[in-house]
FIZALUM-983095 format. One record per residue (C-alpha): residue in three letters; x, y, z. Coordinates in steps of 0.1 Angstrom, whole numbers. Example, Ala and Ser with C-alpha at 12.3 -4.5 7.8 and 13.67 -1.06 7.14 Angstrom:
// residues 2
- residuo	east	north	up
- Ala	123	-45	78
- Ser	137	-11	71
END
This chain:
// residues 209
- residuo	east	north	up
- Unk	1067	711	997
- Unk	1045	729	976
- Unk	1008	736	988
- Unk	981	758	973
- Unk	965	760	1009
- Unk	982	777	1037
- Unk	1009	763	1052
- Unk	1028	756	1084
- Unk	1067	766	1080
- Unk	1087	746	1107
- Unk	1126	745	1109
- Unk	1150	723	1128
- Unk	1183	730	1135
- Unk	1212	721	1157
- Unk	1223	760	1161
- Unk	1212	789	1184
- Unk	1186	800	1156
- Unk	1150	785	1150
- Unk	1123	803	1128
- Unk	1088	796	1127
- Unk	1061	810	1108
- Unk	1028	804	1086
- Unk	1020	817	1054
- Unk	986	823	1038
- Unk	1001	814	1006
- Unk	1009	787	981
- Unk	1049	782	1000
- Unk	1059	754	1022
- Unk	1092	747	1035
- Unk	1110	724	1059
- Unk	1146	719	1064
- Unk	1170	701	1088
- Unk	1204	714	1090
- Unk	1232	713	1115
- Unk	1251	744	1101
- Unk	1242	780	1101
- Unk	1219	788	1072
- Unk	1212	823	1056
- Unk	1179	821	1040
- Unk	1158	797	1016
- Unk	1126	804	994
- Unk	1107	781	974
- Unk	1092	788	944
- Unk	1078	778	911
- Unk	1079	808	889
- Unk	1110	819	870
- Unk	1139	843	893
- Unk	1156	871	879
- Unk	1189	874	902
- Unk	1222	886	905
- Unk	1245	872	929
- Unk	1281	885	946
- Unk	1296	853	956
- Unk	1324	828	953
- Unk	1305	798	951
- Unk	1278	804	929
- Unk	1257	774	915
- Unk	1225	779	896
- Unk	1196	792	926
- Unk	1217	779	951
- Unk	1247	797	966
- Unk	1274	784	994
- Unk	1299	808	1005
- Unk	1322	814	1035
- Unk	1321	850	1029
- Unk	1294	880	1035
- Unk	1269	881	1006
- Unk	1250	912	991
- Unk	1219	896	968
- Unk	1194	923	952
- Unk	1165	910	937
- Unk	1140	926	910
- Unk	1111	905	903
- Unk	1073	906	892
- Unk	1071	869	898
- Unk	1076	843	926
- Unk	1115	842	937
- Unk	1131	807	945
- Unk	1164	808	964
- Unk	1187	789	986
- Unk	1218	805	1004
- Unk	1241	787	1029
- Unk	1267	813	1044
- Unk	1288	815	1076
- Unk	1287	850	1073
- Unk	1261	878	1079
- Unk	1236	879	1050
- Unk	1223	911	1034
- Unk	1192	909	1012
- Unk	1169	934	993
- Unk	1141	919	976
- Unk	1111	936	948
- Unk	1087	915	943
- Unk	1050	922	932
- Unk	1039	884	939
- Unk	1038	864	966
- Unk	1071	852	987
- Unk	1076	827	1010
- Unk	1110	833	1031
- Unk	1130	812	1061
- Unk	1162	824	1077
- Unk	1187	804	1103
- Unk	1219	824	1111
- Unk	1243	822	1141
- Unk	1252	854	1127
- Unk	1232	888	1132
- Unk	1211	891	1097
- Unk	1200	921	1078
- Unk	1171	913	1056
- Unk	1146	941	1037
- Unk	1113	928	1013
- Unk	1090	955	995
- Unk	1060	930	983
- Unk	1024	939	974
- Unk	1015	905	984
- Unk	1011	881	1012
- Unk	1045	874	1024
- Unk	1059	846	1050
- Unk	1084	865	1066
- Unk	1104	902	1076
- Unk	1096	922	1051
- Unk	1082	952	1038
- Unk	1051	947	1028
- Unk	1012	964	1019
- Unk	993	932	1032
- Unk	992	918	1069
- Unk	1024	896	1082
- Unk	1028	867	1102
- Unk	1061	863	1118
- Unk	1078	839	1148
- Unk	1113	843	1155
- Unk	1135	823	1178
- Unk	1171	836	1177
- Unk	1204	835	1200
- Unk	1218	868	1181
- Unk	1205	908	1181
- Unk	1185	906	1154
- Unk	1172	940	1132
- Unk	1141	936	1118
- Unk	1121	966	1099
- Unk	1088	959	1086
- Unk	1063	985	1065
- Unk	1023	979	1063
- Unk	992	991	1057
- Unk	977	962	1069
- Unk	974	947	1104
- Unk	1010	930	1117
- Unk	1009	904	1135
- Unk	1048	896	1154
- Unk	1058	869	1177
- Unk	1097	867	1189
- Unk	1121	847	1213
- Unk	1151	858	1218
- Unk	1178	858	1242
- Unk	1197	890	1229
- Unk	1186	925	1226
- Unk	1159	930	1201
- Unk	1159	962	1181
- Unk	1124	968	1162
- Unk	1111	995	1141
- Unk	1076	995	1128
- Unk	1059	1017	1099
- Unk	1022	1011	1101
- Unk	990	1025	1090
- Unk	969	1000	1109
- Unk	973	989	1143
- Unk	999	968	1154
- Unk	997	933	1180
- Unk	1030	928	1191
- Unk	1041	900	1216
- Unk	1081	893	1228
- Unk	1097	864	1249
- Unk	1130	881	1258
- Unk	1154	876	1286
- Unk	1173	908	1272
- Unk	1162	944	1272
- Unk	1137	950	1241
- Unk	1137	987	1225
- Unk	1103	991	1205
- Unk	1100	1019	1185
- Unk	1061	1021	1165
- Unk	1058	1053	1136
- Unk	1024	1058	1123
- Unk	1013	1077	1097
- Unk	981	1088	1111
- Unk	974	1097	1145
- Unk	946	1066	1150
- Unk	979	1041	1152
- Unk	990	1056	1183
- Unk	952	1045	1199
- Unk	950	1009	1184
- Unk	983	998	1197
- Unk	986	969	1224
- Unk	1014	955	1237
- Unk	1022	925	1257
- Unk	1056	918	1269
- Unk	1060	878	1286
- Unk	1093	880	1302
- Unk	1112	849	1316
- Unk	1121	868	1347
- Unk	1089	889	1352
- Unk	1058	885	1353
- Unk	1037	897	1324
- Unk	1031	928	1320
- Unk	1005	947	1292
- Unk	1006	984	1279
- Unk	980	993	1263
- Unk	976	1027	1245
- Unk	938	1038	1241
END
């Protein structure tokens, strides 16, 4: 599904790992899948790629083993990638990319965009992110722009922020969750708020002013 108006990214899956998340930008996806699945993008625009992998077939790639992908593009990148194995992917892309990840595996994923982006990534304009995961998951995320992050998870979360601009930050965890927020300038440190829902506790909000 392709959509120049914002869409609604939904995923369904029979494993541990479910991903939502909406994008402000011309990418829609849906999938149904009853095996692990590393990561898919849509896309219109021509890809420039280079793939490590034993099963390599045009823009889509199934392997049993761990895959390295590094991508250099000024254009829109389109990619599918079914793995049973941890997935590790760097991505430069000055246009807009729409991204969805289901792993039973724990994932390492890194994005430097200039653009509106649909999921973990490094980027200089605000994100919108929902995760739902059974695994630890890593996630690293650089922005000058507001950051908007939702997650559920039933492992330890481990989360590193770089931000110029304050930071809204909610987590559904019935692990321990180690936050760690760097700013740049001192005024990050008195915009951020933080609101921790806990299945076990009741909520609790730290706020920073």
């Amino acid at each position: 599904m392709l959509s120049t108006q914002p869409v609604g990214l939904q995923m369904l899956s029979t494993q541990p790992v479910g991903l939502q998340m909406l994008s402000t930008q011309p990418v829609g996806l849906q999938m149904l899948s009853t095996q692990p699945v590393g990561l898919q993008m849509l896309s219109t625009q021509p890809v420039g790629l280079q793939m490590l992998s034993t099963q390599p077939v045009g823009l889509q790639m199934l392997s049993t083993q761990p895959v390295g992908l590094q991508m250099l593009s000024t254009q829109p990148v389109g990619l599918q990638m079914l793995s049973t194995q941890p997935v590790g992917l760097q991505m430069l892309s000055t246009q807009p990319v729409g991204l969805q990840m289901l792993s039973t595996q724990p994932v390492g994923l890194q994005m430097l965009s200039t653009q509106p982006v649909g999921l973990q990534m490094l980027s200089t304009q605000p994100v919108g992110l929902q995760m739902l995961s059974t695994q630890p998951v890593g996630l690293q995320m650089l922005s000058t722009q507001p950051v908007g992050l939702q997650m559920l998870s039933t492992q330890p979360v481990g989360l590193q922020m770089l931000s110029t601009q304050p930071v809204g930050l909610q987590m559904l965890s019935t692990q321990p969750v180690g936050l760690q927020i760097h700013g740049k300038t001192s005024r990050l440190t008195d915009a951020i708020h933080i609101t921790r829902l806990d299945h076990n506790k009741p909520s609790e909000t730290w706020e920073n002013q």
